[in-house]
Rosetta silent file (secondary structure, phi, psi, omega in degrees, C-alpha in Angstrom):
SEQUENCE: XXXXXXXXXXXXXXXXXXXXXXXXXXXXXXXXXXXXXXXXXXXXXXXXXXXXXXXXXXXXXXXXXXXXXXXXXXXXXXXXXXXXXXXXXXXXXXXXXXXXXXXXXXXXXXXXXXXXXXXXXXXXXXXXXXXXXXXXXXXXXXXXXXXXXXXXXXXXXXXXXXXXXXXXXXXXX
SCORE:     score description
SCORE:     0.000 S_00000001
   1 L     0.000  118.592  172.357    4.804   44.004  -14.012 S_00000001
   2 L   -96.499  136.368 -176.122    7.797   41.479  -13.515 S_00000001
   3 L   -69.501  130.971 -165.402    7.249   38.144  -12.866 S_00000001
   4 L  -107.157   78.620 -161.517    8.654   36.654  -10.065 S_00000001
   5 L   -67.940  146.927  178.473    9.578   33.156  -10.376 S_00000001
   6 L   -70.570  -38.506 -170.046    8.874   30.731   -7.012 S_00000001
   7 L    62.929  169.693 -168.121   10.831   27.778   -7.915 S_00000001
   8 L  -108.077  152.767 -154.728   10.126   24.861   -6.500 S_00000001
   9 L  -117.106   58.269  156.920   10.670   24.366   -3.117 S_00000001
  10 L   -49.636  -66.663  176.176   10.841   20.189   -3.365 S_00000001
  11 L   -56.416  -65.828 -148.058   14.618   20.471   -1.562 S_00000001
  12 H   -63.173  -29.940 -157.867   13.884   22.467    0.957 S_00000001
  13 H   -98.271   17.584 -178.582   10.887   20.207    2.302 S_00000001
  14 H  -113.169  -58.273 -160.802   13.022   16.789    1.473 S_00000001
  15 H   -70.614   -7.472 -175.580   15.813   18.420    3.777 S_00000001
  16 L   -82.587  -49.688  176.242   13.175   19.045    6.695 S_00000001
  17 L   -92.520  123.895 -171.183   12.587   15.020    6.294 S_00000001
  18 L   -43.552  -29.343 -165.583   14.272   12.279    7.665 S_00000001
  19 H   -66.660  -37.343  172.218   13.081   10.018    5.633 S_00000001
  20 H   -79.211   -4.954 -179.766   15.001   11.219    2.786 S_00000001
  21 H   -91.167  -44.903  172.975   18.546   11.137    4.368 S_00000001
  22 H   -46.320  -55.531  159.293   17.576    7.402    4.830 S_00000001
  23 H   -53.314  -66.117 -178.238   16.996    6.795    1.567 S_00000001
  24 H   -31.427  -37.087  168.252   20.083    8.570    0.580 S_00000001
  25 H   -81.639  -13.475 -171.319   21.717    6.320    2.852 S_00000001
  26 H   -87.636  -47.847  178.968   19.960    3.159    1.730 S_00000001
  27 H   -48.263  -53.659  154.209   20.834    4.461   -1.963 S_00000001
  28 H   -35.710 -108.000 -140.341   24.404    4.930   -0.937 S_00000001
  29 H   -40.111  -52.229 -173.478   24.743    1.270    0.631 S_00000001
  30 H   -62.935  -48.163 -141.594   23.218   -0.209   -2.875 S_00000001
  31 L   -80.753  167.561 -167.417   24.959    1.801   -5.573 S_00000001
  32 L    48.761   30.672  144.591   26.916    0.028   -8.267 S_00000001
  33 L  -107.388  139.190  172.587   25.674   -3.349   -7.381 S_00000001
  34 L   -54.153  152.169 -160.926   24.410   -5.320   -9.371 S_00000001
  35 L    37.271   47.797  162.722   20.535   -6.282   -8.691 S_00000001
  36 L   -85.497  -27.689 -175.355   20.206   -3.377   -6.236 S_00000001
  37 H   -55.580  -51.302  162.498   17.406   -2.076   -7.488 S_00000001
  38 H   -76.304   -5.357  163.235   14.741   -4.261   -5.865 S_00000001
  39 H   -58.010  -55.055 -179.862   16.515   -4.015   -2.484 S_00000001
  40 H   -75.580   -9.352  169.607   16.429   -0.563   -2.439 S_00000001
  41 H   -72.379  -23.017 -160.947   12.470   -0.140   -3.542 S_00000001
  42 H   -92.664  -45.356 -178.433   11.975   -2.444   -0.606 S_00000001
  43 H   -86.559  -43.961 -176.792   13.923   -0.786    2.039 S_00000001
  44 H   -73.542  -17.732  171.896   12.262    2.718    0.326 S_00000001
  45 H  -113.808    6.293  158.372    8.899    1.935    0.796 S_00000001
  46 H   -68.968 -103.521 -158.056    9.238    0.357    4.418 S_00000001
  47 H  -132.864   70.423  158.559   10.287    3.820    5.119 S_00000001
  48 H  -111.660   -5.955  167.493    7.936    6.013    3.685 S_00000001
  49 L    95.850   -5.056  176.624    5.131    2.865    3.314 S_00000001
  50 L  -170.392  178.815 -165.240    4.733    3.256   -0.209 S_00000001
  51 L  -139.413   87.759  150.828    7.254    4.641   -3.424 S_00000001
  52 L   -81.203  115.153 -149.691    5.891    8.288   -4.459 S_00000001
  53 L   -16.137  -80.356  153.951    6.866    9.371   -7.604 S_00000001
  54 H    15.064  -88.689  163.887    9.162   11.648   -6.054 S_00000001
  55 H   -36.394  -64.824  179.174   11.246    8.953   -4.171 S_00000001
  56 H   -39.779  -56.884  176.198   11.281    6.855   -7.417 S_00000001
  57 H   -41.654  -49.548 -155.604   13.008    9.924   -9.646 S_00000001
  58 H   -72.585  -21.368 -166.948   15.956    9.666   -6.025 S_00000001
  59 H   -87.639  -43.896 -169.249   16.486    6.003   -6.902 S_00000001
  60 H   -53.371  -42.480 -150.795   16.276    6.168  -10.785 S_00000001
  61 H   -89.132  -60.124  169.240   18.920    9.102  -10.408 S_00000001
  62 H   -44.836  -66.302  170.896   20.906    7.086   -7.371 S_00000001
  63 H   -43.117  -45.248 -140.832   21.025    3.852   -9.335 S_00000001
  64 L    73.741   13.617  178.169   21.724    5.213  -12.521 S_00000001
  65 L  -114.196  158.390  179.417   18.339    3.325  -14.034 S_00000001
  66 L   -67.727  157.201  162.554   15.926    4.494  -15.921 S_00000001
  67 H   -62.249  -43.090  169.039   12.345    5.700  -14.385 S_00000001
  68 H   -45.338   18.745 -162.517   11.015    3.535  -16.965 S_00000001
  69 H  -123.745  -92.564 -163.751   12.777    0.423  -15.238 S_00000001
  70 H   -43.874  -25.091  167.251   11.665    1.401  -11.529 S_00000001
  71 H   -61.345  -53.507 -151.981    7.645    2.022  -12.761 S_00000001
  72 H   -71.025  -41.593  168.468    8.072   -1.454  -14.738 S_00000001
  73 H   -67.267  -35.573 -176.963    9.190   -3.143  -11.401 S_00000001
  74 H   -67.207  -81.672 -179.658    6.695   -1.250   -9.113 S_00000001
  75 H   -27.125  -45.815  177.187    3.890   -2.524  -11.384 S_00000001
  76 H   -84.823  -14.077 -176.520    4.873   -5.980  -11.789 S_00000001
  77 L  -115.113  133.489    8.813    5.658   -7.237   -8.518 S_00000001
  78 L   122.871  -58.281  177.596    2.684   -6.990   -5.860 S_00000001
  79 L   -17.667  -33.769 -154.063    4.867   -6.013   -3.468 S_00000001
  80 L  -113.499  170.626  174.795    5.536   -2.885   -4.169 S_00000001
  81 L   172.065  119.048  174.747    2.365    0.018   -4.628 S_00000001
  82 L  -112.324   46.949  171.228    3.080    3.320   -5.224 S_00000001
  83 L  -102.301  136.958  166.973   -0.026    4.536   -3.534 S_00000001
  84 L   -62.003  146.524  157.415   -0.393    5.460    0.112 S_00000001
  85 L  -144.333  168.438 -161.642   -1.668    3.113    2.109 S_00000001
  86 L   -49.365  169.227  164.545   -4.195    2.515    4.958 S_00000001
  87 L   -68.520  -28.627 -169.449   -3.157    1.711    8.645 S_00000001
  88 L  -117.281  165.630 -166.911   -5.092   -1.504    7.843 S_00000001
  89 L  -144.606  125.249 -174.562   -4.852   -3.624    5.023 S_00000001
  90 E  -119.470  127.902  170.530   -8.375   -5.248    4.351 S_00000001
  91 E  -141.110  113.634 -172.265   -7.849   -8.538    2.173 S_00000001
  92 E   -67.794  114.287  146.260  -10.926  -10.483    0.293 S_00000001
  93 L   -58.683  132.539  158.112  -10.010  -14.095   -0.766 S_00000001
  94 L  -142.442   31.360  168.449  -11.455  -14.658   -4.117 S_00000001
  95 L   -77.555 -166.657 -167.738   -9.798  -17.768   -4.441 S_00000001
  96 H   -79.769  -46.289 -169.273  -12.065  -20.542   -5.301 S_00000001
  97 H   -63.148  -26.219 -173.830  -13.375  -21.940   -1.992 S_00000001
  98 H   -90.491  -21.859  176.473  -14.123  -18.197   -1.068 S_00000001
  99 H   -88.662  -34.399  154.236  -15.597  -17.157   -4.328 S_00000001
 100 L   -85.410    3.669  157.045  -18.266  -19.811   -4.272 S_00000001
 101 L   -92.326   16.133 -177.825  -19.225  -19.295   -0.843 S_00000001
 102 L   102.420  -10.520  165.325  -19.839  -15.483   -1.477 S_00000001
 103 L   -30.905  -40.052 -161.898  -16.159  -13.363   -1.408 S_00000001
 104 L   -96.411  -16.666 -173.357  -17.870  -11.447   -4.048 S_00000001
 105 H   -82.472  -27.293 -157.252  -21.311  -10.570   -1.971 S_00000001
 106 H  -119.526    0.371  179.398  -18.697   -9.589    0.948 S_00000001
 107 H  -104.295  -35.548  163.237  -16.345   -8.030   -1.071 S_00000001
 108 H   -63.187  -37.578 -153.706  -19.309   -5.262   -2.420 S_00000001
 109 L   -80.967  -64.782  175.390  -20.338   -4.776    0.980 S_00000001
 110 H   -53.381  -34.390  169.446  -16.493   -3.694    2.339 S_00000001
 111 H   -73.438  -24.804  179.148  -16.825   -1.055   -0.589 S_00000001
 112 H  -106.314   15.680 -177.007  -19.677    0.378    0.244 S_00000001
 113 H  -109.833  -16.626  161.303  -18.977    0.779    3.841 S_00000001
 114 L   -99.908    2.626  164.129  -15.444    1.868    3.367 S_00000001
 115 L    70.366   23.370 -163.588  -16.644    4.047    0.363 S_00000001
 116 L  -138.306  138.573 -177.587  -13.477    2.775   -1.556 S_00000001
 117 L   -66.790  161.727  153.978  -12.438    0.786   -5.114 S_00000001
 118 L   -67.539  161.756 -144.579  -10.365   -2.054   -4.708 S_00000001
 119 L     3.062   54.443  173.917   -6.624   -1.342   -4.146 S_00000001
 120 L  -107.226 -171.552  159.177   -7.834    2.271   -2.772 S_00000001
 121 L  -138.042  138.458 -165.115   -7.426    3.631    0.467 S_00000001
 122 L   -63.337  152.010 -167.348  -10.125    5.309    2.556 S_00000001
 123 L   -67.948  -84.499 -173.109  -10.245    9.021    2.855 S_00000001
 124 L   -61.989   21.664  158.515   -9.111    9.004    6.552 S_00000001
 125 L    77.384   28.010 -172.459   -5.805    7.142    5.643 S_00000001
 126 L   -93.276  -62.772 -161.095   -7.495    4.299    7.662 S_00000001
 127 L  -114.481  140.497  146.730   -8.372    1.085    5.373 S_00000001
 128 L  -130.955  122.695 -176.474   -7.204   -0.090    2.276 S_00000001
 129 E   -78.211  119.195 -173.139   -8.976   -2.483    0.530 S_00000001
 130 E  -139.625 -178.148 -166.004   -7.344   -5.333   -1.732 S_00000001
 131 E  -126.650  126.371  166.155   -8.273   -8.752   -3.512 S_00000001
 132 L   -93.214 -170.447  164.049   -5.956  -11.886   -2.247 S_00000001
 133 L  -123.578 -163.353 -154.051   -5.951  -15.341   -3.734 S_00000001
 134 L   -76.486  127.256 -168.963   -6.452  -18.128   -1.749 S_00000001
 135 L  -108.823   48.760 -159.791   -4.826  -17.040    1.908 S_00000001
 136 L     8.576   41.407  155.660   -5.129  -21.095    2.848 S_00000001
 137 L  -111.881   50.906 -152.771   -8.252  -21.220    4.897 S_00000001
 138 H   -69.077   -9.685 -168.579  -10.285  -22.304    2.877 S_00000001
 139 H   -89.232   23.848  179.489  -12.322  -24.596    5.153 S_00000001
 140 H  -109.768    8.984 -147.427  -13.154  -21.030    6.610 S_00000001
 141 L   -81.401  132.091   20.427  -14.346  -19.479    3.266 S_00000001
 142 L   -88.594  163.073  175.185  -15.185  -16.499    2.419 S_00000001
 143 L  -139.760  124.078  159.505  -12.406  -15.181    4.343 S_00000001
 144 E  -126.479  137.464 -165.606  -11.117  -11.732    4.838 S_00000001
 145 E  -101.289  132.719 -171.227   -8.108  -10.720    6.552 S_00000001
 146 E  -127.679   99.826  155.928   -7.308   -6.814    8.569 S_00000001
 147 L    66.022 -104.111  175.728   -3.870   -6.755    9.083 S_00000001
 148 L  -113.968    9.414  160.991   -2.438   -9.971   11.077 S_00000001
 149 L   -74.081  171.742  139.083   -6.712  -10.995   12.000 S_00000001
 150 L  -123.948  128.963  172.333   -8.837  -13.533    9.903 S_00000001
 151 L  -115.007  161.636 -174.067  -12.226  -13.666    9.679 S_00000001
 152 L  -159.638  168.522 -177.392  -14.172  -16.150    8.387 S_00000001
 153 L    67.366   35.913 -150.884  -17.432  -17.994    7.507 S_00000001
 154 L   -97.175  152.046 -173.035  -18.641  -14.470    6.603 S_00000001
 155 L  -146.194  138.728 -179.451  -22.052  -12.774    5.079 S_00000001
 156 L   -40.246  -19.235 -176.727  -22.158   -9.195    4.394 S_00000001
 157 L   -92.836   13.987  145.816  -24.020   -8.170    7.176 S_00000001
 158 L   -37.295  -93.263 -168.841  -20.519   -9.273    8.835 S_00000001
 159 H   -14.619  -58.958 -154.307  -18.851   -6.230    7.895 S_00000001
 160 H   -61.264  -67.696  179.466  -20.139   -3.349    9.765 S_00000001
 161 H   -25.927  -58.392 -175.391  -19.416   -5.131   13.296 S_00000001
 162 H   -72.275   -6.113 -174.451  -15.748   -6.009   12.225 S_00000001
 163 H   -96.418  -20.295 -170.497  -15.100   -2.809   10.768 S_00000001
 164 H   -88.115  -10.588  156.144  -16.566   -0.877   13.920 S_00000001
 165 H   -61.670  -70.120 -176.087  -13.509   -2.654   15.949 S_00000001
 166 H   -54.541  -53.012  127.056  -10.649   -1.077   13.873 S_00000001
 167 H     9.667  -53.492 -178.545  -12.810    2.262   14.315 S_00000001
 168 H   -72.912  -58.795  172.945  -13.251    1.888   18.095 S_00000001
 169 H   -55.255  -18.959  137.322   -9.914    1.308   18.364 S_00000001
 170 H   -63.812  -21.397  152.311   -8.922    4.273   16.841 S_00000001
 171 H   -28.274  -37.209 -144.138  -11.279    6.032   18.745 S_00000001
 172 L  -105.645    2.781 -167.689   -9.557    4.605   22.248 S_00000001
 173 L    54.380    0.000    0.000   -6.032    5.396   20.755 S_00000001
C-alpha cells in the first residue's frame, strides 16, 4: 500500500486570509529596525486579537529573532496574551480596597457562572475573565469592570443580573 503524504496545508489557508497579508505588511514596514519587535506584536495582535503560535513563528522568521525572544516578550508584558480572547473582557480588582471588601467572594462567583479559570475565555468566545490591580475606584470597591463599564459596591449575588446584560445583548444583536 503506498502512503500518500498530505502535507500541510498551513499556506494555503494563510493565503485565503487577510489577516496575514497585513501582517506581512506590518512585518515589512518594521524589518531591520531596531526595537521593532514590540511594535509589530502590537499591531499583530490588534489584527488577529491575540498572537497564535503560528503568527509568532511569521514574526520570529520576519524579524530575524528568535521564537525564544517573541514567547519571552509575550509572557512578560501583560499586554500581549497569546490566547483568544472573549468579546468582553471581565476584570476583578483585587487591589487592596477591593480585596477587603470581598473581590475574592465576587471573583468565585464570575467563575462559576462563566464556567471559566482566570485568564480563560468562555466556551462561546464570549467572556474572558482576568484579575486587575487597583483600577482607581476604590471608594467603589469591590469593583469589576466588562469592557469600557464599571460596576461597583458589589456582592456575588451581583453577578448573574450583570452578566445577563452582555447575554441579552447578544441575544438582540
Amino acid at each position: 500500500m503506498e502512503a500518500v503524504a498530505k502535507g500541510c496545508q498551513c499556506q494555503a489557508l494563510r493565503s485565503q486570509d487577510p489577516r496575514y497579508q497585513k501582517l506581512a505588511d506590518i512585518i515589512g514596514k518594521y524589518a531591520g529596525e531596531a526595537g521593532a519587535l514590540i511594535p509589530v506584536l502590537h499591531e499583530a495582535q490588534e489584527v488577529f486579537g491575540y498572537l497564535p503560535h503560528d503568527v509568532q513563528v511569521l514574526v520570529a522568521e520576519g524579524l530575524d529573532v528568535p521564537l525564544s525572544e517573541i514567547d519571552g516578550v509575550i509572557t512578560f508584558y501583560s499586554l500581549f496574551t497569546s490566547e483568544p480572547q472573549g468579546k468582553y473582557k471581565v476584570g476583578v480588582c483585587l487591589g487592596t480596597a477591593c480585596y477587603v471588601k470581598g473581590a475574592a467572594d465576587v471573583l468565585e462567583e464570575l467563575k462559576k457562572q462563566l464556567h471559566v479559570d482566570i485568564n480563560k475565555t468562555t466556551a462561546d468566545g464570549l467572556f474572558t475573565l482576568e484579575v486587575t490591580r487597583c483600577v482607581g475606584a476604590c471608594g467603589l470597591a469591590p469593583v469589576v469592570s466588562i469592557g469600557d463599564d464599571v460596576y461597583g459596591r458589589l456582592v456575588p449575588g451581583d453577578i448573574p443580573a450583570i452578566l445577563d446584560k452582555y447575554l441579552q445583548a447578544e441575544k438582540n444583536g
